[in-house]
N, C-alpha and C positions, 0 to 999 in steps of 0.2 A: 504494500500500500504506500502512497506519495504521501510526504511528509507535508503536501498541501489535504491532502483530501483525509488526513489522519486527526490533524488538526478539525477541518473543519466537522467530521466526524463528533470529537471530542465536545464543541462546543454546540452541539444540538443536544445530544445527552445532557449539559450542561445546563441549556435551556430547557429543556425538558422537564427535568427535577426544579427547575425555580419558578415553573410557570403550574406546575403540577396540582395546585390549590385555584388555579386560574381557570383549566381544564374543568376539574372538578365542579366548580361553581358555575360553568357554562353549559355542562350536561343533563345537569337535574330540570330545567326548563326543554332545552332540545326532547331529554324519552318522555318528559310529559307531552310532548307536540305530537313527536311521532305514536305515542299509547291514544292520543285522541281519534288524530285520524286514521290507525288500525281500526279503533271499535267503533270509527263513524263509516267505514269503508266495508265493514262487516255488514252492519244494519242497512245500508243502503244495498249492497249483493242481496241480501236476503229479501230487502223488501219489497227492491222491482225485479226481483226474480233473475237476474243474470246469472242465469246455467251453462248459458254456451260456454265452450273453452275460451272462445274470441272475447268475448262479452268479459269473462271473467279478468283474462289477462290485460286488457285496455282498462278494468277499473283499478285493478290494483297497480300496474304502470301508472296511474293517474294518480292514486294514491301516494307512493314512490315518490313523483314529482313534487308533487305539496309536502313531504315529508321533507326530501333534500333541499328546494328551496330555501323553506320556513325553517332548518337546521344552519342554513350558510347566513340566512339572515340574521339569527339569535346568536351566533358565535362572529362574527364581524360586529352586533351591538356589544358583545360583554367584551370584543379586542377592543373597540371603540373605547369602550366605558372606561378600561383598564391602562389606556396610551399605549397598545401594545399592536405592532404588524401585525395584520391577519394575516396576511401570503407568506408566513415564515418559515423557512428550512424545517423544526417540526412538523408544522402544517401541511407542508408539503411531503413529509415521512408518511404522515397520516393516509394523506390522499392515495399513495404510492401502494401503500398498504391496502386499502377498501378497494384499489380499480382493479383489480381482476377478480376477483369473486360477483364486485357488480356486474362485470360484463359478462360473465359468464352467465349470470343470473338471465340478463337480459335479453341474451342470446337463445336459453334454453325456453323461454316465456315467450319469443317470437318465434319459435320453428315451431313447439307447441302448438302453443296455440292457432297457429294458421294451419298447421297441416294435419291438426285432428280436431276439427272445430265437432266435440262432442258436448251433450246437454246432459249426459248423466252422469258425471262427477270424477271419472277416473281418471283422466289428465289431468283437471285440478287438483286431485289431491295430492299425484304425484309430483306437480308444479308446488306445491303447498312444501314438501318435505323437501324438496331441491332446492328451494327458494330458502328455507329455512335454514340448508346443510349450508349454503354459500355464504346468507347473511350469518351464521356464526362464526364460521370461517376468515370474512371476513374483519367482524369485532375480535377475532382470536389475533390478527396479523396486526390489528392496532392499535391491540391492548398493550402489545413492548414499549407504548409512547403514551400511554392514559393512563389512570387510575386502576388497582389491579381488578375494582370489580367489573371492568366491563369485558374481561376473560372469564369471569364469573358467569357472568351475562350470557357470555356467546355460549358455554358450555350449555346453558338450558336452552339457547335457541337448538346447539347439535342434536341436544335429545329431545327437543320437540320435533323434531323433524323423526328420529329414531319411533317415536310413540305412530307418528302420522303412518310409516312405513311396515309398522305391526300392525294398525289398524287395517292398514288397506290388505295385508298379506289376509288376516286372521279373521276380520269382521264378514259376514254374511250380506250385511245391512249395508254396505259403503254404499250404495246408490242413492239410498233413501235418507244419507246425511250432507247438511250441507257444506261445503269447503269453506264458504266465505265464514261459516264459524269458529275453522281452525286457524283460519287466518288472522281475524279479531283476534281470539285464544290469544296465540302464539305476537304477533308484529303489535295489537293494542295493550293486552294485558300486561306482555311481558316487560315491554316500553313502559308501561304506567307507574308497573309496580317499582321499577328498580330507579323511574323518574323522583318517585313518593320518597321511598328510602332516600334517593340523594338530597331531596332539599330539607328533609326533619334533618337527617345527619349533620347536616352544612349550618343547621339555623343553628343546631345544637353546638356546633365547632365556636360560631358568633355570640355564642352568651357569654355573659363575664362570669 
């Protein structure tokens, strides 16, 4: 390794660890955002009925979008807030880290979905468990640069995704359940909860 790129190396880790209380108090707003619109992306599949594969994969790619947005918008206000770059050598670890599991994700959600446009549930679930194996995978590659519970985190998305994939081997009924439930389930609850847990933890860090 170049004694330029060893250096610079050194001092992301370096920012890393001093911005690490910074992270922290940026994410507890972020999985409350994303736990809303999981279980607002849920109730809406369910209650105009989007069963197609196509149908399904365009609301939750819709979802997705409002998610990452509304997540760049709330961590550019707390770098704002705090005098701190948002396009930082971190930041940029970060991104480096989540872009191939998104893409992958993205990739396996448009061939899906376009080339088995089914109404009765068995490509979304198996998009549901894929989607969930990437997004943990993902939180797993960028958790070396956040807080340690968001490896915490990705491990229950792996095995949400593990539960989905029992389901659909083991259960008789998979047709007659809906996916956009495990999907709330798993991308709003689990956002919500670990959203919850960060801001009491954080308020509690703030008291004298």
């Amino acid at each position: 390794m170049k004694p330029d790129q060893a250096a610079e190396n050194l001092q992301v880790i370096r920012t890393l660890m001093e911005r690490s209380g910074v992270y922290r108090r940026a994410l507890a707003p972020i999985m409350i955002l994303n736990g809303v619109v999981g279980v607002g992306g849920s109730i809406i599949g369910c209650v105009l009925k989007l069963d197609k594969a196509s149908d399904f994969v365009l609301l939750w790619f819709a979802c997705a979008s409002i998610a990452l947005a509304g997540s760049f918008l709330l961590a550019r206000r707390q770098a704002l807030k705090d005098s701190e770059p948002f396009w930082s050598p971190p930041t940029k670890r970060i991104a480096e880290a989540l872009l191939p599991p998104f893409l992958l994700g993205l990739t396996v959600g448009v061939v899906l979905g376009t080339r088995f446009d089914s109404g009765e549930g068995d490509i979304q679930l198996v998009l549901t468990m894929l989607w969930a194996w990437f997004y943990g995978c993902a939180l797993y590659s960028a958790g070396f640069f956040m807080p340690r519970g968001v490896k915490r985190l990705a491990w229950l998305f792996l095995a949400a995704g593990a539960v989905v994939l029992v389901f659909v081997i083991c259960s008789s009924e998979v047709r007659g359940f809906s996916p956009h439930l495990l999907m709330g389930g798993a991308f709003g609850g689990l956002h919500l909860a670990y959203g919850i847990y960060l801001y009491f933890t954080e308020k509690r860090r703030n008291e004298p």
